[in-house]
C-alpha positions as CSV (number, residue, x, y, z in Angstrom):
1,X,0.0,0.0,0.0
2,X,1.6,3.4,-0.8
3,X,1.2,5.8,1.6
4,X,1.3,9.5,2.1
5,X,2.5,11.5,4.9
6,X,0.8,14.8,5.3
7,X,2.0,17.5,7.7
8,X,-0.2,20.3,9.5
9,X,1.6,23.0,11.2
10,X,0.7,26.2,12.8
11,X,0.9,27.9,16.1
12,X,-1.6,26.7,19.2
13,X,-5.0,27.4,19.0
14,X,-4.5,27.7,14.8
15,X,-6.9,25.5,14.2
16,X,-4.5,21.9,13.2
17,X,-6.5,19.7,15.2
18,X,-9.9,20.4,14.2
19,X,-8.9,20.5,10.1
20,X,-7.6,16.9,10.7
21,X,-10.7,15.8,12.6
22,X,-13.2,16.8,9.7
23,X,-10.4,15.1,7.3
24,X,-10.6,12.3,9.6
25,X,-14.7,12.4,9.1
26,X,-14.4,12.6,5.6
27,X,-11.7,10.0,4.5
28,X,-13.5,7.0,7.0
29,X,-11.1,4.4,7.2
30,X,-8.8,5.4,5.2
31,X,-6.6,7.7,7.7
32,X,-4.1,7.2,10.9
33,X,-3.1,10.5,12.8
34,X,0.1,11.6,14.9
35,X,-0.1,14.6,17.2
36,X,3.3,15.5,17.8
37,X,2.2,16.7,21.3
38,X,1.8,13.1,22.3
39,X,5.7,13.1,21.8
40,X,6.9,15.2,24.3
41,X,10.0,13.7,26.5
42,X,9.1,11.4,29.5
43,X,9.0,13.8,32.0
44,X,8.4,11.6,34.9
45,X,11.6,11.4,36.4
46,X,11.0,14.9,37.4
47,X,9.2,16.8,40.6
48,X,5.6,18.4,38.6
49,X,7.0,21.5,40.0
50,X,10.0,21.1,38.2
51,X,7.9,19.6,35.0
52,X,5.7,22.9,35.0
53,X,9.0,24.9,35.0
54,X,9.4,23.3,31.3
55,X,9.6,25.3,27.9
56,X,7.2,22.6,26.1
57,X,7.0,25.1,23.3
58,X,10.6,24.3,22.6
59,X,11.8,22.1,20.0
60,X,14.2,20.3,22.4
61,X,10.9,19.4,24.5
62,X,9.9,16.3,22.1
63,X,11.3,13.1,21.4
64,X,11.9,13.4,17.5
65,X,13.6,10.2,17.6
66,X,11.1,8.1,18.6
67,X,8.5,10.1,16.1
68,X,11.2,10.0,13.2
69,X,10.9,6.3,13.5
70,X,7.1,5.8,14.5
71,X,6.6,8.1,11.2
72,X,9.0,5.6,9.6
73,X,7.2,2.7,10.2
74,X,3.6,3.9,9.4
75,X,5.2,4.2,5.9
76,X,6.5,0.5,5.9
77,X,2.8,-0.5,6.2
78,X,3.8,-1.3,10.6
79,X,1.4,-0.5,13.4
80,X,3.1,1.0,16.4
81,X,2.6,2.1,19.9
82,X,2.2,6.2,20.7
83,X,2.8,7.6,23.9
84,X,-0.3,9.2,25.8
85,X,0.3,12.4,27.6
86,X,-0.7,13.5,30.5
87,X,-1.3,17.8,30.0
88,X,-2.0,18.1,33.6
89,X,0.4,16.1,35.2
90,X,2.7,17.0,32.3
91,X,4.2,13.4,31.4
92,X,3.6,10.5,29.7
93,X,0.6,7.9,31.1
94,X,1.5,4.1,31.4
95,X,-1.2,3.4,28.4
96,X,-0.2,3.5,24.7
97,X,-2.1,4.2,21.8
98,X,-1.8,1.5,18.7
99,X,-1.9,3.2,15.4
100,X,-2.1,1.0,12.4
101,X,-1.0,2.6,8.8
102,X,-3.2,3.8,5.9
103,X,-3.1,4.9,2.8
104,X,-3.4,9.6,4.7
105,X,-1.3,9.8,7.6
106,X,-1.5,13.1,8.9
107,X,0.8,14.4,11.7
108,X,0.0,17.4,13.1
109,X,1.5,19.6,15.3
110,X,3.1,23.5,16.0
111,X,6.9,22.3,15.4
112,X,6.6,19.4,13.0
113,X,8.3,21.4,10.0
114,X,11.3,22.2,12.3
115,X,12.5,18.5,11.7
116,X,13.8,18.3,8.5
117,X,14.1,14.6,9.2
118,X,10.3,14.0,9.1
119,X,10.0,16.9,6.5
120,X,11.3,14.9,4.0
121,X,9.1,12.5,4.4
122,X,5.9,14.6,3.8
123,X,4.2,13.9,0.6
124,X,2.1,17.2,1.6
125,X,2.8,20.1,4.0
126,X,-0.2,22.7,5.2
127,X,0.2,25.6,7.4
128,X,-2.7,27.2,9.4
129,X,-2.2,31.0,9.2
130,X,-4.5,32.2,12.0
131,X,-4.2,35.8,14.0
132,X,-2.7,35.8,17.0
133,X,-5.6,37.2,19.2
134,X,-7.3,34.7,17.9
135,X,-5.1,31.7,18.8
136,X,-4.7,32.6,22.3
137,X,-9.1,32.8,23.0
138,X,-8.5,29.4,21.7
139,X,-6.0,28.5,24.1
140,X,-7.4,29.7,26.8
141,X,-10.7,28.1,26.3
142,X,-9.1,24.9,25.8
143,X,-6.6,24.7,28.7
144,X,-8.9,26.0,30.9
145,X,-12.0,23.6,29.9
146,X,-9.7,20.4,29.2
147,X,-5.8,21.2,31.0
148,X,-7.3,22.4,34.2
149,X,-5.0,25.5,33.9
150,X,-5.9,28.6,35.4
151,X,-6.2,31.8,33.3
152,X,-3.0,34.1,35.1
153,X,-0.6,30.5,34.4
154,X,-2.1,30.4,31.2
155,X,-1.5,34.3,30.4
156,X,2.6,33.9,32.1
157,X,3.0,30.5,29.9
158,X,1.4,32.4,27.4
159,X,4.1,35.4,26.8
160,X,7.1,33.4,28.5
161,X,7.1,30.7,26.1
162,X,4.6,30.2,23.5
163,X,4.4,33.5,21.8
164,X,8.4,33.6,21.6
165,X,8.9,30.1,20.5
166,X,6.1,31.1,17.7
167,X,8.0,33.9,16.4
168,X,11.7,32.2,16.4
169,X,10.4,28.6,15.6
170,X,7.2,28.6,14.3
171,X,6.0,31.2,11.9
172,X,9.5,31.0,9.9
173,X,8.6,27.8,8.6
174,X,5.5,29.2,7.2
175,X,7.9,28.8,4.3
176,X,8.1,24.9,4.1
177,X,4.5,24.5,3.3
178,X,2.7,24.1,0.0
179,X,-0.8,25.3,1.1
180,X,-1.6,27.8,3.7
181,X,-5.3,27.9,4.9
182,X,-6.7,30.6,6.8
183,X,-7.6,29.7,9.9
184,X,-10.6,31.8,11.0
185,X,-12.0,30.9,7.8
186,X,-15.1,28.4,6.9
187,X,-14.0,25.0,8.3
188,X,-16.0,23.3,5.4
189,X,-14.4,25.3,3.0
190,X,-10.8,24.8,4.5
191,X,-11.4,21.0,4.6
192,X,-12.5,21.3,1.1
193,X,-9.4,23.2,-0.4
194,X,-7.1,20.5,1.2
195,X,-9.4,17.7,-0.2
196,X,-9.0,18.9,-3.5
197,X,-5.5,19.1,-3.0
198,X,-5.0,15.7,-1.5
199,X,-7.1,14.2,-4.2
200,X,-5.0,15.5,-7.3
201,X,-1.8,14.5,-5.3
202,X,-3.0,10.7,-5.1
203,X,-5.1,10.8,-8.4
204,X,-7.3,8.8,-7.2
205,X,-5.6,5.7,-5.5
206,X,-7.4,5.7,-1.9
């Protein structure tokens, strides 16, 4: 089975993981998906005072090896085991996730383009371009709601780490894709624009 590896970028809150989720709808059976944040380092040798004093917005935070070879294996038609992790004790759970290959993997996540590595392997390479104000509602909605945060650690995290690994790491790379979608606009119509564009890549061999 030939498969393709298809890469979603963008800052938090951009919008990545619900574009894959209605791609996910739309394709049935016929996907697997990677979330680099499920990659970040094991953790759990460390105090959570001393895990919360982490710069997870840094490249350095992941474990690109083990993704790098995850990534590689999907390709060779292999199932593997992803790490869970845990947002609000920040480290990995005991439980792993089996993923088995198909013909669209998409891996999604804010530094994904930084590795050339896994770049290479990309058969298609989208970046969400979404306003900043914009992406930190989102954030702070989300890690309010679902990471038990509170909205003064969310702000310091916020301007400490995320904005100024978004500007030195992320937005550059705005450059490696071959689509960029808005965002804010129409999810539908997003979904659509990278449908048509996964379609003429594969010319019809799902």
């Amino acid at each position: 089975m030939k498969n393709y590896l298809i890469g979603i970028s963008g800052g938090s809150g951009a919008g990545k993981t619900t574009i894959v989720k209605s791609l996910v709808n739309y394709y049935e059976n016929k996907t697997a998906v990677l979330e680099l944040d499920s990659y970040y380092k094991d953790f759990s040798d460390l105090t959570f005072d001393d895990r919360g004093r982490i710069n997870f917005d840094h490249p350095k935070s992941f474990d690109y090896e083990m993704l790098k070879d995850h990534i590689y294996l999907l390709l060779k038609n292999k199932k593997i085991k992803s790490p869970i992790y845990d947002y609000k004790k920040h480290k990995r759970k005991k439980l792993l996730k089996t993923i088995y290959p198909n013909k669209l993997i998409f891996v999604e996540g804010t530094l994904i383009f930084y590795f050339e590595e896994i770049v290479k392997f990309m058969s298609l390479k989208i970046f969400m371009q979404t306003k900043e104000k914009v992406r930190f509602t989102r954030r702070l909605n989300r890690d309010i709601i679902y990471r038990a945060r509170t909205e003064e650690s969310i702000h310091k995290q916020y301007y400490k780490t995320v904005k100024p690994m978004y500007d030195k790491y992320v937005r550059p790379l705005k450059s490696e894709a071959d689509l960029i979608i808005s965002g804010e606009s129409n999810l539908t119509n997003n979904r659509n624009k990278i449908i048509r564009e996964i379609n003429s890549m594969i010319k019809g061999n799902l």
